[in-house]
N, C-alpha and C positions, 0 to 999 in steps of 0.2 A: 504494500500500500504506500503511494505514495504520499511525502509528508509535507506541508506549506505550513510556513509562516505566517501568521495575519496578526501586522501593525495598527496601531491607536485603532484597536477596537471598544466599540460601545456595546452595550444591551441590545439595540437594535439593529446590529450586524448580527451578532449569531443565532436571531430568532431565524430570518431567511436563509443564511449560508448554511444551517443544521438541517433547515426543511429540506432544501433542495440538491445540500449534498448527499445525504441519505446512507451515510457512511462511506462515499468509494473514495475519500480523502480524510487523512487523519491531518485535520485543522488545528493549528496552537494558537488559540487568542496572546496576542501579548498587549494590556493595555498601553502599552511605552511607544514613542513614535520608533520609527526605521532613522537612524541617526549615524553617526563613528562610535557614539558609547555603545548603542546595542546589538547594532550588526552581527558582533560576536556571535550572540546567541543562534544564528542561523544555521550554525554548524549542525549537519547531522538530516537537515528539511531538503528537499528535493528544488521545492518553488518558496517563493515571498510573495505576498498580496500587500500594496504597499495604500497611503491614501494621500489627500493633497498636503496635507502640515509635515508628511515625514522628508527629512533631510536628505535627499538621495544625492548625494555629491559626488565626487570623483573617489575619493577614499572609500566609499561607500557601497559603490560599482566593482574599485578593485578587489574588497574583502568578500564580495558577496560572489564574486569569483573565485578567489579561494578557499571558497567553503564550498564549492562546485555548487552553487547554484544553478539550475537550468535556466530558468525563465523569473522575469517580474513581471507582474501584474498588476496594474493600476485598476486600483476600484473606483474610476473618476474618468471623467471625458477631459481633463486635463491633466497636464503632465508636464510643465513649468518648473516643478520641483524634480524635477529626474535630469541628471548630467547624460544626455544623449549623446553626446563624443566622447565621455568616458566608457558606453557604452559599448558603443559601435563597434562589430567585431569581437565583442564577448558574450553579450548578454543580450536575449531578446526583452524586447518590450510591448507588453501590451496592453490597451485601455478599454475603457467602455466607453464607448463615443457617442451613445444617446442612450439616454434610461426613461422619463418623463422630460420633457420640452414644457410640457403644461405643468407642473410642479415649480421650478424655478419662474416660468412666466405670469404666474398668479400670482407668486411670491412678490413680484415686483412692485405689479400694481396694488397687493396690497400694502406693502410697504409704502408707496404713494398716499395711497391714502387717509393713511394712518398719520405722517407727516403733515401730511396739507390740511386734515380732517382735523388736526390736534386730538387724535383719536386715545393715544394713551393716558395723556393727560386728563381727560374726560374721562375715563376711565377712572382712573385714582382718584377723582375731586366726588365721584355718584360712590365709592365705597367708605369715603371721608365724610358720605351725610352732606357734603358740598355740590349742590345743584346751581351753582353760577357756573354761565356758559359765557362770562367776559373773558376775552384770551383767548375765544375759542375760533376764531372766523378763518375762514378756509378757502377756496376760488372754485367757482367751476371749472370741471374738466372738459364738460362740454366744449366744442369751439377752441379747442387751446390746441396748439403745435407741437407733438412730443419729435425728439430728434431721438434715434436708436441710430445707434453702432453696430453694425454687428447682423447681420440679417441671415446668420446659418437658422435650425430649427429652432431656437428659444427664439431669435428675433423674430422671426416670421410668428410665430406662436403670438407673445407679445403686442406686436402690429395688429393681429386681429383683434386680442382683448379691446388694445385703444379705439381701434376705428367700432367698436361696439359700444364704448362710451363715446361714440360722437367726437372723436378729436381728429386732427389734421396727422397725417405723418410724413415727416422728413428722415433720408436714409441715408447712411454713407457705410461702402464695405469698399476695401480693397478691389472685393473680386466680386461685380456686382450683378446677381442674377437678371437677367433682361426679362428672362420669361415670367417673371412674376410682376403686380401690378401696385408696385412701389416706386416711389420718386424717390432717385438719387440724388445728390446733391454731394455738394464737395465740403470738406468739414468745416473751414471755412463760413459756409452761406450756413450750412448746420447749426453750427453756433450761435448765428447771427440770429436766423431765425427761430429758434427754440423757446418754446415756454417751459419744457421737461424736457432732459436729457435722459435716455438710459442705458447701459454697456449691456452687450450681448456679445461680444466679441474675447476672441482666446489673449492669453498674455504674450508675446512677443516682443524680440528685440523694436520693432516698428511703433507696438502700442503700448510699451512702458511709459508710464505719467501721460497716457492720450489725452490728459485733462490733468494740464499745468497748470503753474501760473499764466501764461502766456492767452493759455487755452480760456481760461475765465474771462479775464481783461476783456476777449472777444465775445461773450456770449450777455445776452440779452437781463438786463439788472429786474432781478426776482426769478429767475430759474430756478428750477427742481432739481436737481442732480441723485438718480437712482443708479447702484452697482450690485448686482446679483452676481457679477461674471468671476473677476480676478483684485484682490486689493491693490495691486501695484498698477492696476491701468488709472489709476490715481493718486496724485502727489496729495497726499492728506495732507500736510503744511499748508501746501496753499489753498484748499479743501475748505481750512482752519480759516485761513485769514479771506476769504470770498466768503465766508458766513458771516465773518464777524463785519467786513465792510458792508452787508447787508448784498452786492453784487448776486450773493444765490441766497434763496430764500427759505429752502431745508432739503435736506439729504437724506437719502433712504439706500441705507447702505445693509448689505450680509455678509459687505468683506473688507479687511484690510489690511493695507500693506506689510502690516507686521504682526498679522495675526498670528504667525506659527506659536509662542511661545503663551498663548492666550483663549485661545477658539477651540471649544469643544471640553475645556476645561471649568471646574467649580475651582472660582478664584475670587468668590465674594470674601473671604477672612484673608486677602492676601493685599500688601500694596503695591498696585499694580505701575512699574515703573518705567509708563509713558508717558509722557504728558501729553500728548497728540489725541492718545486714544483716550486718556481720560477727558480732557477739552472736551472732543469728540462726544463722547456718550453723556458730557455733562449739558451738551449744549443746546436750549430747550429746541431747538428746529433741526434736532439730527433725531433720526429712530432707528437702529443699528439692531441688528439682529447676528446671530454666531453663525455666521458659515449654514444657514437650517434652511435654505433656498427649494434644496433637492429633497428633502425632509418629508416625503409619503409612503403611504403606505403602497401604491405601483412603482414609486421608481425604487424601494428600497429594493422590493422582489427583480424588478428588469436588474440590478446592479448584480445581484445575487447570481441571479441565472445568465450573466453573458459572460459574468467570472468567472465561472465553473464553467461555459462551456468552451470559452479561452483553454483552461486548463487539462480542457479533453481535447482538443483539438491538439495543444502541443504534445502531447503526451502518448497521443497517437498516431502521429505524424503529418496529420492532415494543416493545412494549409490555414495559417491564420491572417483571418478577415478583418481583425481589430489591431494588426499590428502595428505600432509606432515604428519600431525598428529592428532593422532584421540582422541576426546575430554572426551575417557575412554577408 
């Protein structure tokens, strides 16, 4: 039988990966992320199932080769965190490249809403016996021009929520589908024109900080800025300072830039030694959510089952469909 690793596991990781592996994998949760400290531990498992917060660097790559690892498996459609040229020619890779599109795209909007709605705050003021609704006013979405980045299947996903709330939409993608019936635009006029921003787009050398400072300066004073995607396609410093000059009007974020050391963890008895991120979650026009975008009950099962059948697929010699990278 073969044996796999599985890094910064939760509770509701091993309820699907136990259903659906059905014992023809002997699975080790380890709750610790995939790091240099714990690598170690690999010794002895066949495969690693790795996730997005664990450290996959170069050191990480080459231990994991000499512990004869076969294969990595990302339990995520991203992979930003894995040294793919440390890779390359040792170690395959591979991901889930769609689980739920509508899990993260609801998320978004609702995270919108909840921002614009002052929904949490209202929330806490009706459990405090406080029915003052001053403080509370919000904009319609109606009529408003969201800009997305990003238009793989969340954006597209996305784009129909908005155009069912009646809004305008503006697009920009590197690589930009013609056949679909979306207006492009250059990021530039994106900016210009935007009432809502939101990222759908993967992290890349290209779209690291896609939303600078530079990037603000241009963008339309009281915008929304929503990131479901990657925390680094955002310079949170100036994130910070376009909140506080009033330039963006609130942020509805599930990720960021330095989340590894924070996301996914109980760190309320701890002091957490950001000041970005604390700014950030203190700041009444941010609603910040932990990485919980992909957070259902369908995509946990889709993540479950394209993992295992990644893992049958190499293991049998068949041909893999989700590979990132191919180990010659």
């Amino acid at each position: 039988m073969k044996r796999i690793a599985f890094f910064d596991t939760k509770p509701y990781d091993k309820i699907w990966f136990d259903e659906f592996n059905n014992g023809k994998y002997e699975i080790v949760y380890f709750e610790g992320k995939l790091n240099r400290h714990t690598v170690g531990i690999t010794r002895d498992f066949d495969a690693v199932c790795g996730f997005v917060n664990d450290d996959i660097n170069e050191y990480v790559i080459n231990s994991l080769v000499k512990n004869k690892i076969k294969i990595l498996a990302m339990r995520s459609a991203g992979y930003s965190n894995v040294d793919l040229k440390a890779a390359k020619g040792k170690l395959p890779v591979v991901r889930v490249p769609a689980y739920s599109p509508y899990a993260v795209a609801e998320h978004a909007m609702g995270l919108l809403l909840t921002v614009n709605r002052k929904l949490a705050r209202a929330v806490t003021r009706t459990r405090d016996f406080n029915f003052s609704i001053v403080g509370l006013m919000g904009v319609d979405l109606h009529g408003k021009t969201v800009g997305v980045i990003g238009t793989g299947t969340i954006g597209r996903v996305f784009i129909n929520i908005c155009k069912g709330f009646g809004m305008n939409v503006l697009a920009y993608d590197p690589h930009p589908n013609k056949e679909l019936d979306i207006q492009y635009v250059s990021l530039e006029e994106l900016f210009k024109n935007s009432d809502i921003i939101s990222l759908h787009c993967p992290l890349t050398d290209s779209s690291y900080h896609i939303l600078n400072e530079d990037a603000f300066k241009r963008m339309k004073k009281g915008v929304f800025i929503i990131n479901t995607s990657r925390g680094a396609l955002v310079d949170a410093a100036a994130l910070l300072d376009a909140l506080n000059s009033e330039k963006v009007r609130g942020a509805a974020l599930d990720v960021y830039e330095e989340e590894t050391d924070f996301f996914f963890e109980d760190m309320s008895g701890m002091i957490i030694k950001d000041d970005t991120l604390s700014l950030l979650i203190s700041h009444p026009n941010v609603v910040m959510t932990s990485h919980q975008a992909f957070l259902t009950e369908e995509a946990l099962k889709a993540i479950a089952k394209t993992t295992l059948q990644n893992f049958d697929d190499f293991f049998a010699g068949k041909p893999l469909k989700n590979e990132v990278l191919k180990s010659n």
